[in-house]
C-alpha positions in Angstrom: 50.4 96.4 185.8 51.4 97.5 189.1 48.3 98.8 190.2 46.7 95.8 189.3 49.4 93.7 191.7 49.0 96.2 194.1 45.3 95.3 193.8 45.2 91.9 194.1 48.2 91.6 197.0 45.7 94.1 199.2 42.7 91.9 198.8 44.4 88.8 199.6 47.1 90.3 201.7 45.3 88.3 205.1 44.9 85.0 203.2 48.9 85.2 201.7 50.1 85.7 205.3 48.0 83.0 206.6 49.4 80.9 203.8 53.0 81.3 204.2 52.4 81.1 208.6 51.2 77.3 207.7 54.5 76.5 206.3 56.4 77.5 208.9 58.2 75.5 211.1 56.5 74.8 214.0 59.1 74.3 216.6 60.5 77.8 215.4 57.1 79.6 214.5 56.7 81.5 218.0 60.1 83.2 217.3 59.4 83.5 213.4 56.6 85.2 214.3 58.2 87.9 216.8 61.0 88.5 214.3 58.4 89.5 211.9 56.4 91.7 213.8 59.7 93.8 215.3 60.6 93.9 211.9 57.2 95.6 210.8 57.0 97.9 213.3 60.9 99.1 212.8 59.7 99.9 209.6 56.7 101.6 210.3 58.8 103.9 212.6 61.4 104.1 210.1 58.5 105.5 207.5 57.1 107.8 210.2 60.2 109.0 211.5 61.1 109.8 207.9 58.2 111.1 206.8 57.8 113.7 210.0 61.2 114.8 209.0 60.5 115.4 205.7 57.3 118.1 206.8 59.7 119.7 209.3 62.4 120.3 206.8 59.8 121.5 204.3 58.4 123.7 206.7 62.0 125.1 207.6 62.8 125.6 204.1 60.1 127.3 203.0 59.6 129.1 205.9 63.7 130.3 205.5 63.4 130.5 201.5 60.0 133.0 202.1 62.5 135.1 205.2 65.1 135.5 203.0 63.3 137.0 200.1 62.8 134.5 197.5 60.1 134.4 195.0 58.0 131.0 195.2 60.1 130.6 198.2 57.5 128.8 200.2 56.8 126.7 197.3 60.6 125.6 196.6 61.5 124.2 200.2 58.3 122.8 200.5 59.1 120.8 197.5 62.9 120.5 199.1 61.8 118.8 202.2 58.7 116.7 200.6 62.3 115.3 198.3 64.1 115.0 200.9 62.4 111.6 201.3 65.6 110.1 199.3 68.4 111.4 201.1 70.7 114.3 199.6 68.9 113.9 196.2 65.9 116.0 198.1 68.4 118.7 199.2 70.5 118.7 196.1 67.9 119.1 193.5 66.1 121.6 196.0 69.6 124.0 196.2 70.0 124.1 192.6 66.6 125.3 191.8 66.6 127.7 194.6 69.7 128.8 193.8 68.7 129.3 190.1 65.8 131.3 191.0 67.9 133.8 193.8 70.8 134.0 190.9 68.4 135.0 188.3 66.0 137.6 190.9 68.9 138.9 193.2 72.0 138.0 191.1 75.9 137.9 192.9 74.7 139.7 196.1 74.2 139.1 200.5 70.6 138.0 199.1 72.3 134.5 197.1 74.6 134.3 200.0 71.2 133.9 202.8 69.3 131.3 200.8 72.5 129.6 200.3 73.4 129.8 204.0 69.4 128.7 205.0 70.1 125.2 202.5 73.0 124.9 204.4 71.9 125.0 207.8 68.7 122.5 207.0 71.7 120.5 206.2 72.8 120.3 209.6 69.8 120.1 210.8 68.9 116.9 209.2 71.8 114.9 209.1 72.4 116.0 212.7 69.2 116.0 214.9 66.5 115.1 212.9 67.4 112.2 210.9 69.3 110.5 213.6 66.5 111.3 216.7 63.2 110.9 214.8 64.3 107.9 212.3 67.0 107.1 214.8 65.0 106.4 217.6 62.0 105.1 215.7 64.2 102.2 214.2 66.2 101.7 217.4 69.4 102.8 216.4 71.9 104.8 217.7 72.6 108.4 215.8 75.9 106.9 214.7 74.8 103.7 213.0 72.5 105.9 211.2 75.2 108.1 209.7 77.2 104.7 208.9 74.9 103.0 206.6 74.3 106.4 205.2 77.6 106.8 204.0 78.3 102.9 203.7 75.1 102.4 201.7 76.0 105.7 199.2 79.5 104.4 199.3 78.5 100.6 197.8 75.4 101.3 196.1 75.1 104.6 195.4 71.7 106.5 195.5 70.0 103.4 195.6 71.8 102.2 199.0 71.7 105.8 200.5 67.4 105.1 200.2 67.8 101.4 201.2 70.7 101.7 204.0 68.4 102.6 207.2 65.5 100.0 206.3 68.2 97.2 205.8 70.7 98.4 209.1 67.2 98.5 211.0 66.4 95.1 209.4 69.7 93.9 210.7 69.5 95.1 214.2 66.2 93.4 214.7 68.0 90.3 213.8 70.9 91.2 216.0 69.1 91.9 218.9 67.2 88.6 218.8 70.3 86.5 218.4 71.9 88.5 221.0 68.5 87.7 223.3 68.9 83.8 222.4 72.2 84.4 223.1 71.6 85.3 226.6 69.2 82.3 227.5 71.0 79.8 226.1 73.2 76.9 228.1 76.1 78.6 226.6 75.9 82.0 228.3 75.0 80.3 231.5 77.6 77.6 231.2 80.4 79.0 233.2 78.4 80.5 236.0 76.8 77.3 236.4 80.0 75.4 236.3 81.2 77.9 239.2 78.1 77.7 241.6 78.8 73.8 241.1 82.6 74.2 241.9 81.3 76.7 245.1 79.2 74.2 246.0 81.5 71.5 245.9 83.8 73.2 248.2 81.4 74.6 250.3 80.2 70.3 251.1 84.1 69.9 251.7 
């Protein structure tokens, strides 16, 4: 059935947005409208910034799985980074196969210890410098935030809020960001320095 929804939601995708714009509010539409779109694009960047780093870390992987010896090497990290998609899950499932395979060609050896060791350091690559700059930066937030609904997400929800935690904190910033904007230009941010240019003013006449 799902590729029958899909099917239908594509070819009237225009006509549902249009819909659901009619019924909004008009006063509040304009700003509706911007929340919407920064939302979209944040995840666009989120599934582009994710996406490039799952083709880097493939390409590491297989790359450091082919260096290091390993039959179907190439193959195996490919498949590690395309997995990586869902965070840890990619990596975990790629380091027991390609450990399985290096046990059963090189056995207890330096050979087990270098594939382990290239896992590894794809490990800090990605949860270092390439999640947090290219998904990061894409959904405009900071390297830390990142790592924080990571482990907040795994930590609540398990696998399923370690895929959903940087869509939903990039969701929330959006929303942040645009309060903190109305914030700004509202009568209540500009309330006291009004108040004091009146009292300066005021004494300035005296």
């Amino acid at each position: 059935i799902t590729p029958v929804v899909s099917f239908y939601l594509l070819r009237d995708w225009d006509k549902i947005v249009a819909k659901v714009d009619s019924y909004l509010p008009r006063r509040s539409a304009k700003d509706i409208r911007q929340c919407v779109s920064e939302i979209d694009e944040t995840l666009a960047g989120f599934v582009r910034g994710q996406a490039t780093v799952c083709i880097l870390l493939g390409l590491f992987y297989g790359l450091g799985l082919t260096l290091a010896g390993l039959e179907f090497g190439f193959v195996i990290g490919l498949m590690t980074g395309l997995v990586s998609f869902v965070p840890y899950f990619g990596m975990i499932a790629g380091f027991a196969v390609g450990m399985g395979v290096a046990l059963a060609q090189f056995g207890f050896g330096l050979d087990l210890g270098l594939v382990a060791i290239v896992f590894l350091i794809g490990q800090v690559l990605e949860g270092n410098f390439l999640t947090p700059k290219l998904v990061g930066d894409k959904v405009g937030l900071h390297a830390v935030w990142v790592m924080f609904a990571l482990l907040a997400g795994g930590a609540v929800f398990g696998l399923l809020g370690v895929m959903l935690a940087v869509p939903v904190a990039a969701v929330i910033g959006v929303l942040v960001r645009y309060g903190l904007r109305q914030y700004l230009d509202s009568r209540l941010y500009d309330h006291g320095s009004g108040a004091s240019n009146s009292a300066g003013a005021d004494s300035e006449s005296q």
